[in-house]
C-alpha positions in Angstrom: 199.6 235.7 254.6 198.9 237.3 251.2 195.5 238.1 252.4 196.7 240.2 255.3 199.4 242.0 252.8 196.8 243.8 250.5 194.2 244.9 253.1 192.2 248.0 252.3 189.7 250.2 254.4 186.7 251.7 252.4 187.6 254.8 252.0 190.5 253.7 249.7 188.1 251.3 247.9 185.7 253.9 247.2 188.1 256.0 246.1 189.4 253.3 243.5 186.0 252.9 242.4 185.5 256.3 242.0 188.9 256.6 240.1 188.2 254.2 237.8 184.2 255.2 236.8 185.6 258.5 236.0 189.0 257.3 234.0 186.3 255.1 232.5 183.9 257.2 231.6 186.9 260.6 230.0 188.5 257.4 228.2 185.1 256.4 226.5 184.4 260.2 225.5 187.9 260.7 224.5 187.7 257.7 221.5 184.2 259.0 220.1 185.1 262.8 220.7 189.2 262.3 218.8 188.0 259.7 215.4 190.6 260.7 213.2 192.8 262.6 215.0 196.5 261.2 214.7 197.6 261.6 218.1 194.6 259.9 219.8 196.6 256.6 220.7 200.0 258.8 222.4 196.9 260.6 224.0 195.2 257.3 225.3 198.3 256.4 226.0 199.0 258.9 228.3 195.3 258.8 230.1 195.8 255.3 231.3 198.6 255.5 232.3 197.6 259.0 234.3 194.9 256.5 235.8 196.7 253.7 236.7 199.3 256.1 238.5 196.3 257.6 240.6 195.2 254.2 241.0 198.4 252.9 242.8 198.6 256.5 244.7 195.8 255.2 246.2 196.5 251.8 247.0 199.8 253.0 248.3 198.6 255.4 250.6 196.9 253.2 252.1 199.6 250.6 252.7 201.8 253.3 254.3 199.2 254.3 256.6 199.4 251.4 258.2 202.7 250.9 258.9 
């Protein structure tokens, strides 16, 4: 039952993937780019959040696609 709940199509899994490489990859250049700078956690902070909100845009879309 859970399995049928959460089902994606490709497109939204690549997109995910894609979402996450390049949160991934700003995140990593943002901590060795900002050493020192005293609003680099609110900043960090922020980013992931930002991402994560993408993230579930994403996954939501898909869901109400379907319905």
């Amino acid at each position: 039952m859970l399995h049928e709940l959460f089902r994606f199509d490709r497109i939204t899994l690549c997109m995910a993937i894609l979402v996450g490489l390049v949160g991934a990859s700003v995140v990593r250049y943002s901590v060795n780019y900002m050493p020192g700078d005293p609003r680099r956690t609110q900043y960090l902070q922020r980013m992931v959040a930002t991402i994560a909100c993408v993230t579930v845009i994403i996954f939501a879309s898909c869901q109400l696609s379907r319905v």
